[in-house]
DOGUBA-171498 format. One record per residue (C-alpha): residue number from 1; residue in three letters; x, y, z. Coordinates in steps of 0.001 Angstrom, whole numbers, plus 500000, padded with zeros to 6 digits. Example, Ala and Ser with C-alpha at 12.3 -4.5 7.8 and 13.67 -1.06 7.14 Angstrom:
2
1 ALA 512300 495500 507800 .
2 SER 513670 498940 507140 .
This chain:
532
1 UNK 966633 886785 039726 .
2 UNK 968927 889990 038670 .
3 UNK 969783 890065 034940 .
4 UNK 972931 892452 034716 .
5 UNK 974733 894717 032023 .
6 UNK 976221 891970 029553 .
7 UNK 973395 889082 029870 .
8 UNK 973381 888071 026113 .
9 UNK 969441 889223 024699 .
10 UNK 968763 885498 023977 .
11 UNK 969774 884254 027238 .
12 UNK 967594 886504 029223 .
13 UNK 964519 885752 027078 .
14 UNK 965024 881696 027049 .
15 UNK 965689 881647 030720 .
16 UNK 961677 883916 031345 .
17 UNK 960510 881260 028937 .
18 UNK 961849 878370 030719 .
19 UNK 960083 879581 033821 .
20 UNK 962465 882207 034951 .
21 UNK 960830 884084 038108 .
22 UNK 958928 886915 036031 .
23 UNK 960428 889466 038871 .
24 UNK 963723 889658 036177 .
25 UNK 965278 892711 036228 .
26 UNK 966479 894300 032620 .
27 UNK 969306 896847 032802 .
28 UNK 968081 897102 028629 .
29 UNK 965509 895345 027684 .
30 UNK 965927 893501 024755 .
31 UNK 964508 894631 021163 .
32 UNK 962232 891792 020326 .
33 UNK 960962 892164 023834 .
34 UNK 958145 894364 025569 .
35 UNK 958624 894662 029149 .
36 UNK 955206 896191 030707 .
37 UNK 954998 897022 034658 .
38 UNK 951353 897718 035975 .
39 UNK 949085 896178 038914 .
40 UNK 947759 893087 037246 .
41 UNK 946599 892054 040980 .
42 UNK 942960 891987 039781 .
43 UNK 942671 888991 037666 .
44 UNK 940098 886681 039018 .
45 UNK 940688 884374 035595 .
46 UNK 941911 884069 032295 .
47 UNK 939837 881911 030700 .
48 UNK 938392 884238 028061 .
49 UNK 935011 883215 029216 .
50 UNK 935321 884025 032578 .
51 UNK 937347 886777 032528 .
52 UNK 936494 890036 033021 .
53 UNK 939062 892424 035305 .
54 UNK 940831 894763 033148 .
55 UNK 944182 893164 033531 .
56 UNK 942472 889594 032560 .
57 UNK 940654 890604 029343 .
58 UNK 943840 892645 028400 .
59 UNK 945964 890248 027732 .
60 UNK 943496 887794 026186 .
61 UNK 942795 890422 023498 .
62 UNK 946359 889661 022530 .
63 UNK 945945 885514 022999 .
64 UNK 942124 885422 021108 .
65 UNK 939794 886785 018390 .
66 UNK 936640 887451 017602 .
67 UNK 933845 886741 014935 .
68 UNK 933543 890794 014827 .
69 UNK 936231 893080 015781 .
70 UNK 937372 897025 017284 .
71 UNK 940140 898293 015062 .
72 UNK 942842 900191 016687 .
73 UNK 943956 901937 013591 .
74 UNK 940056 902799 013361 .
75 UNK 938124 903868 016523 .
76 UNK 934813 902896 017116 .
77 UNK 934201 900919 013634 .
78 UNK 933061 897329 013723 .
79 UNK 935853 895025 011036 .
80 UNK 936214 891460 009891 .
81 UNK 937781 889347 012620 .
82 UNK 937582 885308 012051 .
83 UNK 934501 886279 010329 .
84 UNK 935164 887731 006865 .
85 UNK 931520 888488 006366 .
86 UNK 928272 888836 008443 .
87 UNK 924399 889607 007852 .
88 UNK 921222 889076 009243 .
89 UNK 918260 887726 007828 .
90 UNK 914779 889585 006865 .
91 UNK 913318 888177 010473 .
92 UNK 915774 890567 011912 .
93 UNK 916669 887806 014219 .
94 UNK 918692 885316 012632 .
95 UNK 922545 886320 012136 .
96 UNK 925336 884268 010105 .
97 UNK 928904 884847 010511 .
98 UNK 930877 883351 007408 .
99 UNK 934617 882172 008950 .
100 UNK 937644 883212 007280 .
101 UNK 939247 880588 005911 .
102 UNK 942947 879524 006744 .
103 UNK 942799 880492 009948 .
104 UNK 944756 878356 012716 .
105 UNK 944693 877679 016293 .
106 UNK 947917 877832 017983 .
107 UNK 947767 874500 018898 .
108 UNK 947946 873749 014896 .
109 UNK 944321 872877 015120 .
110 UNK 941951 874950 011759 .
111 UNK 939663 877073 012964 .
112 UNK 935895 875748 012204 .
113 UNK 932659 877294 012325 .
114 UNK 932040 874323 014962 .
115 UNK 934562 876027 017063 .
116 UNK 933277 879590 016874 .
117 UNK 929102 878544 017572 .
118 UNK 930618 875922 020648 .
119 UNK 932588 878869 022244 .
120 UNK 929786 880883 022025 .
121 UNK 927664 878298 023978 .
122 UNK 930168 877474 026079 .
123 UNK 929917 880932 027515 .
124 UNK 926041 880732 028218 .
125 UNK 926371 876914 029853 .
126 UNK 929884 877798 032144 .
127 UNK 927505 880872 033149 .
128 UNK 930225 882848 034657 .
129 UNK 930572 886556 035603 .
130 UNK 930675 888462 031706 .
131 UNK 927879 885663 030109 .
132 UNK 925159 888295 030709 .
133 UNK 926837 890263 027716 .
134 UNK 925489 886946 025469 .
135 UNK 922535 885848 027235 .
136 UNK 920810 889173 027567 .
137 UNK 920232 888301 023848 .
138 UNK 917862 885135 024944 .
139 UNK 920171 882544 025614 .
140 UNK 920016 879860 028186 .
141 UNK 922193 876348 028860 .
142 UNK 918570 874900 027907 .
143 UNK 918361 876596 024553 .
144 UNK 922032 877341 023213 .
145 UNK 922709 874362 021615 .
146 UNK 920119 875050 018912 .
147 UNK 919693 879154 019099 .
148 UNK 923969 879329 018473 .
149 UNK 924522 876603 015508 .
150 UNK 926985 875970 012723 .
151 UNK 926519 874851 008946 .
152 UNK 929468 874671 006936 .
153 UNK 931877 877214 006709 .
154 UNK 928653 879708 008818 .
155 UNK 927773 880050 012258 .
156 UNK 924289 880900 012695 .
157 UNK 923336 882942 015943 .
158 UNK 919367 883460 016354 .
159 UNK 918423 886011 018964 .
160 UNK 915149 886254 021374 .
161 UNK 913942 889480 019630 .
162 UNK 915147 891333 016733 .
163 UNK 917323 894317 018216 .
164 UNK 919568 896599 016753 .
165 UNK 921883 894719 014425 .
166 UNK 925194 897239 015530 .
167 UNK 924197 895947 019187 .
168 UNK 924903 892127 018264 .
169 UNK 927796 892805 016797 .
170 UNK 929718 895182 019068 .
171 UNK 928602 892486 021946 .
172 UNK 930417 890035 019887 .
173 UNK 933586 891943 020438 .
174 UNK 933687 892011 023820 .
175 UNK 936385 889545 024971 .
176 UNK 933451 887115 026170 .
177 UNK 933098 886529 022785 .
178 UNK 936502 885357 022146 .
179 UNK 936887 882197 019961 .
180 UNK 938620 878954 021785 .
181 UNK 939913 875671 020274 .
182 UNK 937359 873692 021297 .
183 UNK 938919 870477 020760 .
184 UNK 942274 871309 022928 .
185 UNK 940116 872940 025302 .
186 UNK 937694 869878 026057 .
187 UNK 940543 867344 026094 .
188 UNK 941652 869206 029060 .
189 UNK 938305 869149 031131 .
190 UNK 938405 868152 034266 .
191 UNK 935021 867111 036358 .
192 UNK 932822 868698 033810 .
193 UNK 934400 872084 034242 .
194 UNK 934408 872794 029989 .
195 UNK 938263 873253 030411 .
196 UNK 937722 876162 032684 .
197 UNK 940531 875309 035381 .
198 UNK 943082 874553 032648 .
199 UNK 942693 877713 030705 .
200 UNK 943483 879668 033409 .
201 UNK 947127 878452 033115 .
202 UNK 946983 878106 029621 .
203 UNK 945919 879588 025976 .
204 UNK 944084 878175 023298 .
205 UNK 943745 880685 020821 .
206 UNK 944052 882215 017046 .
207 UNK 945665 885144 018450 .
208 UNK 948907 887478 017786 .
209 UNK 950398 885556 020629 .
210 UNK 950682 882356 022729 .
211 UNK 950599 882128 026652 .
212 UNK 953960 880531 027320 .
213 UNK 953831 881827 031753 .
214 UNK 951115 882988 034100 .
215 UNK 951696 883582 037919 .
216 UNK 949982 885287 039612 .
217 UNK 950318 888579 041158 .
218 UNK 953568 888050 039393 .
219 UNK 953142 888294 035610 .
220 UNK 953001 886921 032708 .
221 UNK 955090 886523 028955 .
222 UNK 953660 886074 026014 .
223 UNK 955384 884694 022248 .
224 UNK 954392 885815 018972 .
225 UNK 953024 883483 016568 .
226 UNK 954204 882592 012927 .
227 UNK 951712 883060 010074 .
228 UNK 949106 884612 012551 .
229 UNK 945992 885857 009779 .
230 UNK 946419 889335 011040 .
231 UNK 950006 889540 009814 .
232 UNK 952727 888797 012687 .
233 UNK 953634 890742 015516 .
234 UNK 956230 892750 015247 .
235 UNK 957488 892211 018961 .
236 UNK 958175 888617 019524 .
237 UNK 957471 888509 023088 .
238 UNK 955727 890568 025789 .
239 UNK 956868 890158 029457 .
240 UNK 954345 891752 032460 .
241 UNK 955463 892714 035552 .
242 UNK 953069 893509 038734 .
243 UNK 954481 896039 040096 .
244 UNK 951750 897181 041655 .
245 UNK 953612 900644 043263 .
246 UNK 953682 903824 041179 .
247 UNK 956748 905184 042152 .
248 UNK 958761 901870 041650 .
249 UNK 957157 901848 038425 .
250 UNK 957946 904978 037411 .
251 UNK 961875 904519 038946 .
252 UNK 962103 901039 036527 .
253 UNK 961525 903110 033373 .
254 UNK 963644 906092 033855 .
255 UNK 966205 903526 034300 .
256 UNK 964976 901612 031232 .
257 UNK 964258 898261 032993 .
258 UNK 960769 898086 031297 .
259 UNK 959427 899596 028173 .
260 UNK 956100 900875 029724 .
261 UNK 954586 902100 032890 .
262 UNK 951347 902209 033447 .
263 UNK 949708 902725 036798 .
264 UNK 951675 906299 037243 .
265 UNK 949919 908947 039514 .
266 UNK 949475 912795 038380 .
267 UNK 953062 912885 040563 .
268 UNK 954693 910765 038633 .
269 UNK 953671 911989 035641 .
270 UNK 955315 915682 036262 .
271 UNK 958090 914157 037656 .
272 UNK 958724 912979 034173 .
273 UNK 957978 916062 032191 .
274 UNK 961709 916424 032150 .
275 UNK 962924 913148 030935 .
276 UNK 964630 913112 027889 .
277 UNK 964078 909754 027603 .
278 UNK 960466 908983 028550 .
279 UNK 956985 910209 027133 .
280 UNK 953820 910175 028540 .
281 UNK 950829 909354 026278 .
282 UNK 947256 910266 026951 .
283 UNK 944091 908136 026160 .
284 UNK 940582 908076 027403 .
285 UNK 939473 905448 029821 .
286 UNK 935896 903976 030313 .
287 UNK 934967 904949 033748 .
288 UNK 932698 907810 034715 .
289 UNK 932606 909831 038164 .
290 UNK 928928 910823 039047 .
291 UNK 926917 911625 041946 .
292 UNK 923661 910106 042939 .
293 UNK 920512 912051 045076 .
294 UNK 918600 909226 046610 .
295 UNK 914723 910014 045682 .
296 UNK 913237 908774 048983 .
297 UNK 914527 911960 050855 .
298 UNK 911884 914601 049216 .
299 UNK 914172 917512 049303 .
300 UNK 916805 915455 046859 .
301 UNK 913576 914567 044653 .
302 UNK 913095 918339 044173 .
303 UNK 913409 919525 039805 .
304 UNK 915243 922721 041324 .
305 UNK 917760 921074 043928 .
306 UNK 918876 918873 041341 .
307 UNK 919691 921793 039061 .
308 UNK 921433 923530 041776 .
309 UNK 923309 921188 042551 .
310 UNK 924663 920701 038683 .
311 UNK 925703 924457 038820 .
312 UNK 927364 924014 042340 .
313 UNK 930110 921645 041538 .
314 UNK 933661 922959 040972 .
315 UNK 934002 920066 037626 .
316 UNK 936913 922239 036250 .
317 UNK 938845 923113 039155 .
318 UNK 939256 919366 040284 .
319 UNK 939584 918517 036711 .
320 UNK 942648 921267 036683 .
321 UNK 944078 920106 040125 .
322 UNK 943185 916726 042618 .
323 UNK 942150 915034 038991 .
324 UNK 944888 916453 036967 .
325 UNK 945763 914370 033689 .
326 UNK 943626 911645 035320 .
327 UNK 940076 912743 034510 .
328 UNK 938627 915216 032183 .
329 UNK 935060 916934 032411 .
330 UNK 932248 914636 031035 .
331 UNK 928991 915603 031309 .
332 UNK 927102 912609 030145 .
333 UNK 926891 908620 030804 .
334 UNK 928059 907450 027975 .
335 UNK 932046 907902 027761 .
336 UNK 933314 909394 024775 .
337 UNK 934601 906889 022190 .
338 UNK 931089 905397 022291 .
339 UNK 928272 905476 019787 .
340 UNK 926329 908358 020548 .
341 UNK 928603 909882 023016 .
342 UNK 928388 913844 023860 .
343 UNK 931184 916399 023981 .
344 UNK 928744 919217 025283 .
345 UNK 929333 920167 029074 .
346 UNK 927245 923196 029346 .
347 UNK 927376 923086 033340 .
348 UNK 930024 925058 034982 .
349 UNK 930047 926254 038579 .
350 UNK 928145 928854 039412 .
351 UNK 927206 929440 042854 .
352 UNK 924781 932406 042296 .
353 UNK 922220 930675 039940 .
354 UNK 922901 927811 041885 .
355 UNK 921623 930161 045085 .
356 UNK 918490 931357 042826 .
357 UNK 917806 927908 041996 .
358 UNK 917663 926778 045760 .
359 UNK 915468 929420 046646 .
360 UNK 913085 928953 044137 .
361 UNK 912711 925174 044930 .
362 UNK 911267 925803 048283 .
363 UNK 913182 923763 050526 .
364 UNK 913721 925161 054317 .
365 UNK 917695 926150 054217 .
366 UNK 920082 925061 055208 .
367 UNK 919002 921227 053748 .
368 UNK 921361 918776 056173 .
369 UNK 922345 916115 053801 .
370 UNK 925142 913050 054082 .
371 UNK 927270 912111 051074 .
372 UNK 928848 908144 051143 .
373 UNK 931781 908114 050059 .
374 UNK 934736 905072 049507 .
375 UNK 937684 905900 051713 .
376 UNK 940390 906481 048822 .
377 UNK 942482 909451 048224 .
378 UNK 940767 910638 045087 .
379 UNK 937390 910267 046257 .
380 UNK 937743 911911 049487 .
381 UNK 939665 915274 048088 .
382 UNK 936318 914995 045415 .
383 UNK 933858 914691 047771 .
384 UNK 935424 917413 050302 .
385 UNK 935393 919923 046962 .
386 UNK 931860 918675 047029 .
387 UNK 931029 919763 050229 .
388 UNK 932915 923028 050314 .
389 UNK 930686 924319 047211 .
390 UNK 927278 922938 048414 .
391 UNK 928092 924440 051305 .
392 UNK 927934 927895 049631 .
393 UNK 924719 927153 048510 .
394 UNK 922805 926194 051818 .
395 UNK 923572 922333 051304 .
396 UNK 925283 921220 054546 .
397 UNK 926910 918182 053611 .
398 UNK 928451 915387 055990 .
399 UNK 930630 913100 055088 .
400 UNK 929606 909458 055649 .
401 UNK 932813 907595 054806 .
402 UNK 933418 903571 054347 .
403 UNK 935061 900790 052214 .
404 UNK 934527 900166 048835 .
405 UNK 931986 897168 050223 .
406 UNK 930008 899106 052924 .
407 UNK 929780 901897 050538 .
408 UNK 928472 899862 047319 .
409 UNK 926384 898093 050288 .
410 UNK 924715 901385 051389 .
411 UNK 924141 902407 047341 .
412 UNK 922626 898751 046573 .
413 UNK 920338 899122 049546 .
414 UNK 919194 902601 048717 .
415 UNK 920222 903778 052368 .
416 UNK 922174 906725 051061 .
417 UNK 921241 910292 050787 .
418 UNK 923934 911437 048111 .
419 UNK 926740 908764 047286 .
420 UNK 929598 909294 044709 .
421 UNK 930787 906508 042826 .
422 UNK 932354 905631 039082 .
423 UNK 930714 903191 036396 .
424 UNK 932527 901434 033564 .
425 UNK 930975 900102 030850 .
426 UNK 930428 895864 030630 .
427 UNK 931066 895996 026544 .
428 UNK 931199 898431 023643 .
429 UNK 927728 899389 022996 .
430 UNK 925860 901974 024078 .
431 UNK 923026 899679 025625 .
432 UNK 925520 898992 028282 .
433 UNK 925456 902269 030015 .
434 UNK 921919 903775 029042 .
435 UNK 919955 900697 030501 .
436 UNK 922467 900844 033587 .
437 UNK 921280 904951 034165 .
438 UNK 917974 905015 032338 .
439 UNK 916076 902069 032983 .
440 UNK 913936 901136 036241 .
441 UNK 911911 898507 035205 .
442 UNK 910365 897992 038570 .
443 UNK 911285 901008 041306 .
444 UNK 909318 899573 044365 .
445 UNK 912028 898086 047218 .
446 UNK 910935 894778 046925 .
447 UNK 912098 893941 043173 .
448 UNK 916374 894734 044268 .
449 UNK 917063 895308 040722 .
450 UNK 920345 896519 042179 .
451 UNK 921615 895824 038516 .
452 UNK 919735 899313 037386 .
453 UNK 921912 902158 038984 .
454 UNK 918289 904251 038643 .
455 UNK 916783 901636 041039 .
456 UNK 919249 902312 043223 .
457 UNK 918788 905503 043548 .
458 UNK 915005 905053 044036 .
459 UNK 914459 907252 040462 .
460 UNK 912067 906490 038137 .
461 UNK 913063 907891 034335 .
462 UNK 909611 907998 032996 .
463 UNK 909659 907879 029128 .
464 UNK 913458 907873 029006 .
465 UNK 912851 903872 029812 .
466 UNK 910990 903370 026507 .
467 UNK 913171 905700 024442 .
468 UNK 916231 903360 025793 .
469 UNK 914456 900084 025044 .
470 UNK 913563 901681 021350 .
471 UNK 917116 902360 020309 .
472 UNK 918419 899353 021024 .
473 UNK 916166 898193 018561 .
474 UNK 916885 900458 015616 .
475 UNK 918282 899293 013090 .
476 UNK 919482 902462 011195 .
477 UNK 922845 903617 012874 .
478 UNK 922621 906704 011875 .
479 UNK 919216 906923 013945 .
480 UNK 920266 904849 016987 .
481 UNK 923195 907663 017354 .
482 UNK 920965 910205 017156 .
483 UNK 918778 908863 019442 .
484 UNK 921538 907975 022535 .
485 UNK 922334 911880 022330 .
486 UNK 918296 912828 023160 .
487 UNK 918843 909842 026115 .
488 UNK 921606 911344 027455 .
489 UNK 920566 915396 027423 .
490 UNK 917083 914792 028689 .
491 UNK 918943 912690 031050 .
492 UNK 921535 915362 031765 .
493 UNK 919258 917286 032563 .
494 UNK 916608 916175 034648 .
495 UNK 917742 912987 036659 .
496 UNK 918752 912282 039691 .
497 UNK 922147 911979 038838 .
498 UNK 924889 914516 037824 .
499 UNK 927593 913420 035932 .
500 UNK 930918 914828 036438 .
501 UNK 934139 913550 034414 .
502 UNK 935502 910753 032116 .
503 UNK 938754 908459 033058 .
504 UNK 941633 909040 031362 .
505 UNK 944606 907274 031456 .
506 UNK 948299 908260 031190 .
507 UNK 950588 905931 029971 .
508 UNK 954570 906558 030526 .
509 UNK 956460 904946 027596 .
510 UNK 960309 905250 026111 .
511 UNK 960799 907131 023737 .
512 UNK 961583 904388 021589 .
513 UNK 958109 902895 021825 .
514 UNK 955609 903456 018914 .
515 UNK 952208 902098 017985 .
516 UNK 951007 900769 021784 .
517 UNK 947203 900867 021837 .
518 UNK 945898 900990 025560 .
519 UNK 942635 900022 023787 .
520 UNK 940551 903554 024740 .
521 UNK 937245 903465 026617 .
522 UNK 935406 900439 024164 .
523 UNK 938633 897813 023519 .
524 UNK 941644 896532 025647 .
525 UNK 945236 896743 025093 .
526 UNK 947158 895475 021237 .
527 UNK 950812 894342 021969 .
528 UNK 950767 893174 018234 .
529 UNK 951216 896756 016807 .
530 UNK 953950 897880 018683 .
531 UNK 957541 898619 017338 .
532 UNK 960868 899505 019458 .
């Protein structure tokens, strides 16, 4: 439907929560209401359990909580969330969460310790997509029910091993994690499905807000709660749009029919700069660009070829132009905004020591080489810059283009010579990314550990495995910091990768929008914050 100049406020905003088709156009929006455009096309589910596309664990962080939770107000510290208190006993294994008291479900329904220890097993027994996060900690449908318990006013979580106590908790924020009414949510199950179908048109949360309408590839709106434990929010309710075009985006808030845009391309963006009444606001992102030299051709395998090649790509000037605004130079695997994360990007390009370097590594010139690559805009115009500045080194690259699934098939299979591809992190600890690129357990064909992106690159780290399995065991922080930075140099450094820049993400936003939190590179969006 078309909402025109003169709709009362109240009548647009009972006839979305009545059902109204969430394609409503705003002339204004209305100030208790956040209108949002982005592509929201890749939610697969949003039961919090199952969950885990961007656009799906986004807006659950607004519908649920967690025992421990990421602060917007206070990057990358660990705060109370429906746990006022935690610890973990002497045997370095055995964690209790104390539940703040007081605490509702938006069904009505007080929040229990009962409720917190069965959400977390109903993670590990629906066994979907994000349960690894839980059950790389020991758990199994077999064992939950008396490793995840609850006494009282305490749930009491007891892990395989003892591990680093920071890496429990910041699992525990990861929107797996999030807490369900247990009780609303099993008086809806359906053939033994735990609930799972109904969720996924429906909320059952202690969050800032309530799912009141979900269609998808459509949208969504969402209505504030009274007397949520956080404090309200102070916009009452939050209507998504897909609109999954950039420009159309970008058109609908220079006109002021939403609030936010935010799937706008570098073109957009500048065609903004002038807008009296639009801002653009810059974040970090999670993602990471890197390439990988498969270590089954010898001539990739060579110390000297790998350094060359870390000196022979053009990381500023496709930072400065193909990547503007959308990627900044990063250096190392773990994205900035994460423990341990490095700043330092001492490699620039420099095609001279990058000659010296291929002459001293012995390899017959010019080395033919192919580089897989995704078919999409960005990754072609990075993987042609690629080329062009190998090239000027003796490194004759081809170009051996695909899909996204022949691609990731070619990586998985180790039948690449070069590939280039992005990784995001699974949740907000370090773990997540250093076992991913510095781990190989097993590096022989047979054991597909597809799971380790050093496996699939046929690259064995040596002692960097061990050093990645000891800190996520320490349990000083201080230490465990320390040691991620010695990971990722020595990794840096001498692997088979080279990593080349870090997401960011560019938000367009009226200029009479304050306080929105896209969540950064280790948490998801907070509607609850924002003011108009």
């Amino acid at each position: 439907m078309m909402l025109k100049r003169g709709v009362p406020h109240a009548a647009v905003i009972a006839a979305l929560l009545a059902g109204g088709a969430p394609m409503a156009l705003f002339a204004a929006t209305p100030a208790d209401t956040l209108v949002v455009a982005d592509a929201i096309d890749d939610i697969v589910s949003i039961d919090p359990h199952e969950a885990f596309e961007f656009s799906g664990v986004d807006v659950n962080n607004n519908l649920y909580d967690t025992l421990v939770e990421l602060d917007p107000l206070k990057p990358g510290e660990l705060v109370p969330g429906l746990a006022e208190s935690w610890s973990v006993d002497d045997d370095g294994v055995t964690y209790r969460f104390k539940i703040r008291p007081g605490v509702t479900f938006s069904s009505g329904n007080p929040l229990t310790a009962e409720d917190a220890a069965g959400s977390l097993r109903r993670v590990v027994k629906l066994n979907k997509t994000p349960a690894f996060i839980l059950t790389q900690f020991g758990f199994t449908p077999e064992n939950v029910d008396q490793m995840i318990t609850a006494e009282g006013d305490t749930v009491i979580l007891k892990t395989d091993k003892a591990y680093a106590p920071t890496f429990v908790y910041n699992c525990l924020t990861a929107g797996v994690a999030n807490i369900v009414d247990m009780k609303t949510v099993m008086a809806n199950e359906a053939n033994g499905d735990m609930g799972n179908e109904w969720l996924k048109a429906n909320s059952a949360g202690t969050g800032a807000y309530v799912l009141k309408s979900y269609k998808p590839n459509e949208g969504y709106i969402l209505e504030a709660r009274a007397g949520h434990w956080r404090g309200d929010a102070i916009i009452k309710n939050v209507f998504m749009r897909h609109v999954p075009e950039p420009a159309t985006q970008r058109l609908l808030l220079e006109k002021g029919d939403i609030d936010i845009a935010r799937g706008l391309t570098p073109t957009d963006v500048e065609g903004l700069s002038g807008s009296a009444d639009v801002r653009i606001q810059d974040d970090v992102g999670g993602q990471v660009y890197y390439l990988a030299m498969n270590q089954k051709k010898p001539e990739l395998a060579n110390p000297k070829v790998l350094e060359a090649m870390r000196w022979a790509v053009d990381y500023q000037g496709m930072a400065d132009t193909i990547l503007k605004g959308q990627w900044g130079v990063h250096q190392a695997f773990l994205p900035e905004g994460f423990l341990g994360a490095l700043t330092e990007n001492p490699y620039s390009l420099d095609v001279e020591k990058a000659k010296a370097l291929m002459a001293e590594s012995g390899v017959t010139l010019p080395l033919e080489v192919g580089l897989t690559v995704r078919n999409d805009q960005e990754r072609m115009d990075i993987a042609q810059s690629v080329q062009n500045t190998f090239g000027q080194i003796g490194i004759n690259v081809t170009l051996d283009v695909g899909d996204g699934k022949t691609v990731l098939g070619k990586y998985r299979a180790r039948q690449h010579d070069i590939t280039l591809q992005t990784w995001g992190p699974d949740y907000p600890d370090p773990h997540t990314n250093a076992s991913t690129f510095a781990m190989n357990p097993d590096n022989s064909d047979e054991a597909g550990a597809t799971g380790f992106l050093a496996w699939r690159t046929a690259w064995d780290p040596g002692e960097l495995g061990a050093m990645t399995e000891a800190a996520v065991t320490e349990k000083d922080g201080d230490k465990r910091k320390a040691m991620y930075e010695e990971i990722q140099r020595k990794h840096r450094d001498t692997s088979a990768f080279v990593l080349m820049f870090q997401q960011k993400s560019q938000t367009g936003l009226r200029n009479n929008v304050q306080n929105f939190y896209t969540g950064g590179a280790t948490d998801s969006v907070v509607y609850w914050l924002v003011t108009k």
